[in-house]
C-alpha positions in Angstrom: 1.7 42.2 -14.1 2.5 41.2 -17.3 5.1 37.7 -16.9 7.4 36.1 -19.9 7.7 38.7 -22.2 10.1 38.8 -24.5 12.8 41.7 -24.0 11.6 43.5 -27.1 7.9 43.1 -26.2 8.6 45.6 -23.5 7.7 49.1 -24.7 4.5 47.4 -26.5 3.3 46.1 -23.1 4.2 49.4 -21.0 1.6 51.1 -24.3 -1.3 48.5 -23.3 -0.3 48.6 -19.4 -0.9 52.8 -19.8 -4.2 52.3 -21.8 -5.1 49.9 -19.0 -4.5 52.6 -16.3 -6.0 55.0 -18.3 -9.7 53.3 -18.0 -9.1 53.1 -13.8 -8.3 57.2 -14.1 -4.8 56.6 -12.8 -2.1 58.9 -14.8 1.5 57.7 -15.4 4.0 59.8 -13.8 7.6 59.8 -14.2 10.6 62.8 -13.1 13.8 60.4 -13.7 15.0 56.9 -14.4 15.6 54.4 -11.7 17.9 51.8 -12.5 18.4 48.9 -9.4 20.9 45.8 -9.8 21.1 43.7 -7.3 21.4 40.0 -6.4 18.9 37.3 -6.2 19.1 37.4 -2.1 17.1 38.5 0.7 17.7 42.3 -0.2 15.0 41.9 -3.1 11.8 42.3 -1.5 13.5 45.2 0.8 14.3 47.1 -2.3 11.1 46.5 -4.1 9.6 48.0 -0.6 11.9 50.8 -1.2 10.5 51.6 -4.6 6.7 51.8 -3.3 7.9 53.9 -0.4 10.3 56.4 -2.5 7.6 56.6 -5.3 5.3 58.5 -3.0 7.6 61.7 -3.3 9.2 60.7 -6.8 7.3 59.1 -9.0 9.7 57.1 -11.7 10.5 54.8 -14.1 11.8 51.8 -12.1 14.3 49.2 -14.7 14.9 46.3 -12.0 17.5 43.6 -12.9 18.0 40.6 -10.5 20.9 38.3 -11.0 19.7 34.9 -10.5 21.6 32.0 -9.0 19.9 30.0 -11.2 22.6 27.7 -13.4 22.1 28.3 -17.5 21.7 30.9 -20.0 18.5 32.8 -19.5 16.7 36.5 -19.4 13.2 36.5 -17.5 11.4 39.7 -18.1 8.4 41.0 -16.7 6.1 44.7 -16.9 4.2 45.9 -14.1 2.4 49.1 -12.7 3.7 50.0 -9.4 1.3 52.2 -7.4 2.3 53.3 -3.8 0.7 52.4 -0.6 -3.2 52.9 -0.6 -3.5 52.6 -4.2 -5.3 55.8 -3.9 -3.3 58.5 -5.7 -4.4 58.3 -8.7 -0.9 57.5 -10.7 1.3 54.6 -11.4 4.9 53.9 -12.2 6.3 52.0 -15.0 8.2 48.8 -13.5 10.4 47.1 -16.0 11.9 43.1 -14.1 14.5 41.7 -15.6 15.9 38.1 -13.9 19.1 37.4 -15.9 21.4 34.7 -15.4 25.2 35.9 -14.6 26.1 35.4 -18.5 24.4 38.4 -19.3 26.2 40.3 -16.9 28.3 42.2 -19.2 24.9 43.0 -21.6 22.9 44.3 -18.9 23.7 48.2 -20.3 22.7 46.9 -24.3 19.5 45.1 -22.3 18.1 48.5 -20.5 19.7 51.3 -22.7 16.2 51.0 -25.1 14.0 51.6 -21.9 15.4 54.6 -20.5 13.7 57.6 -21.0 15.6 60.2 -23.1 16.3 63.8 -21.5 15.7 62.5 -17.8 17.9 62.0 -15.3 19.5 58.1 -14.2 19.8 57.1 -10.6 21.4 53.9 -10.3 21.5 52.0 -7.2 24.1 49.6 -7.7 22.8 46.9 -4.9 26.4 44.5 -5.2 30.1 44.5 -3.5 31.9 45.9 -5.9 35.1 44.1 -4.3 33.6 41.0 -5.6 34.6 42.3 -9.0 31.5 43.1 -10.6 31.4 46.8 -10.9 28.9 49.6 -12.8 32.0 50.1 -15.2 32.4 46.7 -16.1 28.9 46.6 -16.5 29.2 49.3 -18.7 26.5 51.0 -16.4 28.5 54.0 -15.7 27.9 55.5 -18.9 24.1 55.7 -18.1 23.8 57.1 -14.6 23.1 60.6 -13.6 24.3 59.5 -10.0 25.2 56.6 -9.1 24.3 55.3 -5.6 26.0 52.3 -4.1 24.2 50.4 -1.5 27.5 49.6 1.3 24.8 47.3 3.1 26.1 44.5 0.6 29.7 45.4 1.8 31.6 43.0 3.6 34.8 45.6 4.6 34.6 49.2 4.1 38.3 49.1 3.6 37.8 47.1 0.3 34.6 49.5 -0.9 37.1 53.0 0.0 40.2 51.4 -2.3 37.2 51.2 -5.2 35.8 54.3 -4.5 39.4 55.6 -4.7 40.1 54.3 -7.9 37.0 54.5 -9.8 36.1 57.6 -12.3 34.3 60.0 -11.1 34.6 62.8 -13.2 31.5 61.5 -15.0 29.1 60.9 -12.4 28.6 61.7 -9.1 28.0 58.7 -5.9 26.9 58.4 -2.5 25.6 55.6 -0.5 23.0 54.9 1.3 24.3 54.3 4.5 26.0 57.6 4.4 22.3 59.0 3.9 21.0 57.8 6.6 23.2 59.3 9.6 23.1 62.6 7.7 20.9 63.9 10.7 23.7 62.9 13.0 26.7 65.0 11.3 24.3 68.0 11.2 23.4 67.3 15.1 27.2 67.5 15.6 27.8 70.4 13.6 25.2 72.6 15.0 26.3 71.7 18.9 30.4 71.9 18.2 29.4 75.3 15.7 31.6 77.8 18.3 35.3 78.1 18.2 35.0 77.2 22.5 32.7 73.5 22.1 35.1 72.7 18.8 38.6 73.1 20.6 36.5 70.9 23.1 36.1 67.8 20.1 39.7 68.5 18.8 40.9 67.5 21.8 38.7 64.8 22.8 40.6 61.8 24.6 38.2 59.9 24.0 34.7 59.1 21.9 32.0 56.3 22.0 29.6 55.7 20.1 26.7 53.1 20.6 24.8 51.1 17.4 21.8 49.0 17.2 22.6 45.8 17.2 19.4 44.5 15.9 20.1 42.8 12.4 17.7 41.1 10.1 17.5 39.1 6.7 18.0 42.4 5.0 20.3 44.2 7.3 23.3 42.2 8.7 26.0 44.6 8.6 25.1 46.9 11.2 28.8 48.5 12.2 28.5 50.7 8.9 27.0 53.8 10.0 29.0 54.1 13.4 32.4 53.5 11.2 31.1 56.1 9.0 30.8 58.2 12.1 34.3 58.2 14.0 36.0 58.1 10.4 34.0 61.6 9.9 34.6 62.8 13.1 38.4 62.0 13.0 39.2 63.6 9.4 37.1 66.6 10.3 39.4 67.1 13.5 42.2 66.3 11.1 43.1 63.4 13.0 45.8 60.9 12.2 45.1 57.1 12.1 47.3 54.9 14.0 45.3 51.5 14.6 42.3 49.9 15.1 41.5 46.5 16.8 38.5 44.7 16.9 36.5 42.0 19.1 33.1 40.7 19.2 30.6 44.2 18.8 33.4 46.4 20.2 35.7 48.1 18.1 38.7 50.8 19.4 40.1 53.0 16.2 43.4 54.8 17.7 44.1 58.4 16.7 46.6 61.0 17.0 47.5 64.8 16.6 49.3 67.3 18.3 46.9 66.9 21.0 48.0 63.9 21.9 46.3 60.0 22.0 42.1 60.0 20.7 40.5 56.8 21.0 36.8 56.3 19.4 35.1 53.5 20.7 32.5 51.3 18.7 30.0 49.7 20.7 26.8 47.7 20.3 23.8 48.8 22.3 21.5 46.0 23.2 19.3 44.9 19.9 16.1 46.7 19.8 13.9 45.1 16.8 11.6 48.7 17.0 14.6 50.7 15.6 16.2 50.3 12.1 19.4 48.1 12.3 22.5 49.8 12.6 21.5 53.2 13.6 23.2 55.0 15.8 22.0 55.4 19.6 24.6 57.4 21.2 27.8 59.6 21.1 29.7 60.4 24.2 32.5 63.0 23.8 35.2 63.1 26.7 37.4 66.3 27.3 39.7 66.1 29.9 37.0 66.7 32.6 34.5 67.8 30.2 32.0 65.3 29.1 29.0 65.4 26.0 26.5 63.4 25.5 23.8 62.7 22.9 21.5 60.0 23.3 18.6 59.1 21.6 14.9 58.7 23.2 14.4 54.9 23.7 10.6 55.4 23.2 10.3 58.7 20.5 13.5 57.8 17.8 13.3 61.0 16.1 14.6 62.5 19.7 18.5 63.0 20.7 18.8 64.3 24.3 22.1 66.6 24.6 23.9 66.9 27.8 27.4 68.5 28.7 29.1 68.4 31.9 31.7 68.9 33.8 33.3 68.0 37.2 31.8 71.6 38.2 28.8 72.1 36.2 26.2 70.8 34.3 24.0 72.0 31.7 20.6 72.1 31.8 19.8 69.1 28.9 18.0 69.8 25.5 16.6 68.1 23.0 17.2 67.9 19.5 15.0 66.2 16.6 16.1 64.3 14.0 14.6 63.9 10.3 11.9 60.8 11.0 13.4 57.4 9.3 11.4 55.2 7.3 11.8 53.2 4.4 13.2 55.4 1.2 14.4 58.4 3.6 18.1 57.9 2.7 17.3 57.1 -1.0 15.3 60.3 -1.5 18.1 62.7 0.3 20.7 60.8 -2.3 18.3 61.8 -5.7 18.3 65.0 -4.1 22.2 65.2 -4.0 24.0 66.6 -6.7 27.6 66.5 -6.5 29.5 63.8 -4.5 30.4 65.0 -1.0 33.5 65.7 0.1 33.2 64.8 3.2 32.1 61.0 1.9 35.0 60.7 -0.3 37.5 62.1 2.8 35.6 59.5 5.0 36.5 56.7 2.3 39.8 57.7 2.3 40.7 57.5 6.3 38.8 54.3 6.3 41.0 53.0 3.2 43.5 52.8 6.0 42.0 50.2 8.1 42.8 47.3 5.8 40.1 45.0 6.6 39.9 45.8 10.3 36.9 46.5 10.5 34.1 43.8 9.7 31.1 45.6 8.8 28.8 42.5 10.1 
């Protein structure tokens, strides 16, 4: 790694970092542009782990900017080849560190514009609550980005992140977020089981529907009720499903529907912290019918498992079992570069849980 280096010293030292490679056989690779802003917090050193682990399947240019806490004018730059895990596949990526203090906030676009590469396509992960005030348009990062991808992990209400969501500009660019990612596998579960005109009266009705979230939470992963909020607001705008309230204690939270079925209530509940799966992930969904009852529960020992059940007070199906896509670090951040449009269904989401008004703490 090549430390203090002036800003404009960068492109000469990513020549002599290539000639370096070079002599060890290793290639540069590069298929986009990945541009990460983010604090000077414990998220750091999760989303440089990110960058070794997505690198495996997309090899990139990485442009990382850190905004220090640090008090005074300053801009700390640093060149380095990033190689994934095993340092045995005979390439490297470019990675480009900026540390900047929050003066240069506002030239962080003039500061990376010279180091993207022309013709490719720009992710941006934008790593920040945007409620705070700091957004990629007053950053004048917008005007980069292919896609940009917003990281809702740094999100302290999802109320607050929908209202932006709502009035930013995206005609430009399209957006996801990671946490919408990463219980993709869950919405397709759901679709697949409820796919009949007979299981999906059965969900438009439901009275009522828990569902269960790891309550495990680390350094790098505090606000765990994200995913399952993502869930029920999905659930309820899909069965076109009216908001009415939403109250909140401790690790349970009850979200109040209506329709011209009558009263739904989804139910928010933690399940018991297990440090072997990743924080926040969903562990089960129990749908309630009248006497009708579905439930999807995942494996405690293989994750990648979700056990399906449906019962009634007469019957009861034989169980199956469904798997899931695998998680690991990077999943959700590849399946967001492989995105092209924003989904609909996110920005519908975004728009029930706009409602809320804070009720929801996503901690």
């Amino acid at each position: 790694m090549e430390n203090d280096i002036k800003p404009e010293e960068v492109e000469k030292t990513l020549l002599s970092l290539f000639e370096k490679e070079k002599k060890d056989n290793r290639i540069k690779s590069c298929l986009f542009n990945l541009v990460i802003y983010t604090e000077d917090n414990e998220r750091v050193e999760y989303l440089k782990i990110l960058c070794r682990s997505l690198i495996k399947k997309f090899p990139c240019r990485i442009i990382f900017i850190k905004e220090s806490k640090k008090e005074g004018d300053f801009i700390n730059t640093s060149v380095s080849a990033l190689k994934p895990d095993g340092d045995n596949e005979g390439f490297f990526c470019e990675f480009i560190e900026f540390e900047v203090s929050s003066s240069y906030k506002e030239r962080i676009s003039y500061l990376i514009t010279p180091h993207i590469i022309p013709d490719l396509p720009v992710y941006l992960l934008f790593s920040k609550d945007p409620a705070n005030g700091d957004t990629p348009a007053t950053m004048n990062m917008d005007k980069i980005a292919t896609r940009i991808i917003f990281d809702s992990e740094c999100m302290d209400h999802m109320s607050l992140f929908a209202e932006y969501i709502e009035k930013m500009d995206r005609e430009k660019t399209s957006i996801g977020d990671l946490n919408w990612a990463r219980f993709t596998p869950w919405r397709r579960l759901l679709a697949k089981v409820f796919s009949n005109k007979e299981k999906l009266s059965s969900l438009i009705a439901a009275d009522t529907v828990t569902i269960c979230y790891n309550t495990h939470a680390t350094d790098s992963f505090r606000h765990i009720k994200i995913q399952a909020t993502y869930m029920q607001a999905w659930i309820a705008e899909k069965m076109g499903w009216d908001f009415k309230s939403v109250e909140c204690e401790d690790n349970k939270v009850l979200v109040t529907y209506t329709s011209k079925y009558g009263t739904h209530k989804i139910h928010i509940i933690g399940s018991p912290p297990n440090e072997n799966l990743y924080p926040g992930r969903l562990t089960r969904v129990e749908i309630q019918t009248g006497s009708e009852t579905t439930h999807f529960i995942r494996d405690e020992k293989s994750y990648h498992l979700i056990k399906i059940s449906h019962s009634t007070n007469s019957t009861c199906e034989i169980p199956t079992t469904y798997p899931v896509t695998k998680e690991g670090t990077g999943t959700s951040m590849t399946g967001e570069i492989y995105s092209r449009e924003t989904s609909k269904d996110f920005l519908a989401s975004l728009q029930l849980i706009k409602q809320y008004h804070r009720g929801i703490i996503c901690s």
